[in-house]
C-alpha positions, 0 to 999 in steps of 0.5 A, spaced: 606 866 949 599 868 947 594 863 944 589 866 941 583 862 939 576 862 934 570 865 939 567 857 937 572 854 940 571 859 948 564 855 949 568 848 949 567 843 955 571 838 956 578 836 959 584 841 957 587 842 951 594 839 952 597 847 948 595 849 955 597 844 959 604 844 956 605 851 957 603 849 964 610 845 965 616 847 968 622 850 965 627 845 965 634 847 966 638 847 960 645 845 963 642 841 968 640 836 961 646 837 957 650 834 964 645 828 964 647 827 957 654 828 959 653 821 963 649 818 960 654 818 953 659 816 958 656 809 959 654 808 953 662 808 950 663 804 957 657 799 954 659 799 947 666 799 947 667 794 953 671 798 958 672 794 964 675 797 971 670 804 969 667 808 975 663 814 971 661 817 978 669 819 979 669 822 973 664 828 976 666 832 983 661 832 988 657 838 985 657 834 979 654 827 983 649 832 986 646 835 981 644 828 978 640 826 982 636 833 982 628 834 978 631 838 971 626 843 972 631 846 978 637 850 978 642 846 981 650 848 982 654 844 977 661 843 976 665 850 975 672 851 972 676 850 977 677 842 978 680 837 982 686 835 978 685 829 980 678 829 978 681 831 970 686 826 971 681 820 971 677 824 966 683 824 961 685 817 962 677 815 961 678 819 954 684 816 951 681 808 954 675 810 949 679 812 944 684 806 944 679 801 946 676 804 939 682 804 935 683 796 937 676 795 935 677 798 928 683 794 927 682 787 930 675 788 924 680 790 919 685 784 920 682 780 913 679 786 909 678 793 909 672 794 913 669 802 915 668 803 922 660 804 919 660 797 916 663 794 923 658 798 928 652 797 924 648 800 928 650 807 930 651 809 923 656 816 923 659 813 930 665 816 930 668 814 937 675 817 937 672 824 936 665 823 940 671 822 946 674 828 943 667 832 943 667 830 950 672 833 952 669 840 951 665 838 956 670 835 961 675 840 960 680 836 957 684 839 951 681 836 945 688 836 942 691 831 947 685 826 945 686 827 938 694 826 939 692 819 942 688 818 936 694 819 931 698 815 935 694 809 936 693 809 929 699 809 927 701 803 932 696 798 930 699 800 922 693 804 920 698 809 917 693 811 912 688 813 916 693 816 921 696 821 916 689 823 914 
């Protein structure tokens, strides 16, 4: 980008401007970030919601660990469409344990009263786990559908009827 400036300005001394050194800076690689973000979302779900026997590093191929531990101004190779169906097996199973480990924990807090999931994770205002794992799934190439499925039929076991139909 041009910046253009007042003549007054052209004769100051003095350390540069931090316009300049930011347009300085290295681009970063936009899908690079957005696969960090991938994981980092994966263990925050894994932290929140107590998941235990959880690898978040099997979920990815070894393109995937590769570029993780790459400067985010670099291009890297991240995963393609053609997965090892193993790998999307263990990414499947991951999303259905987030999505039952939040069901159970809505349900274990509505044991006495009608409590929202806003009211039981006060801290993460608009939260929503079960489709937080389904908007995941884009991302892991997972069917959004099988997610939501589970979500239907986990809420049906623990008697949340209610919501379920919804």
């Amino acid at each position: 980008p041009v910046l253009d400036s007042e003549d007054a300005w052209l004769s100051v001394e003095g350390p540069v401007s931090i316009v300049e050194l930011a347009l300085e800076q290295k681009r970063i690689h936009y899908p690079l970030v957005e696969h960090q973000f991938v994981l980092c979302t994966l263990l925050y779900a894994t932290m929140r919601l107590s998941l235990k026997g959880v690898k978040p590093l099997s979920l990815f191929d070894s393109k995937g660990k590769n570029a993780f531990f790459k400067d985010l101004t670099s291009i890297q190779l991240l995963p393609s469409g053609d997965m090892d169906p193993n790998v999307l097996s263990l990414r499947q199973q991951f999303l259905l344990k987030v999505v039952s480990a939040a069901v159970q924990t809505l349900c274990s807090s509505q044991k006495d009263r009608e409590v929202s999931e806003e009211e039981y994770f006060p801290f993460e205002k608009g939260k929503n786990w079960p489709t937080l794992a389904a908007d995941l799934a884009q991302y892991l190439q997972i069917s959004e559908d099988l997610v939501r499925r589970h979500y239907v039929c986990e809420l049906y076991s623990y008697g949340m009827d209610h919501l379920g139909e919804e």
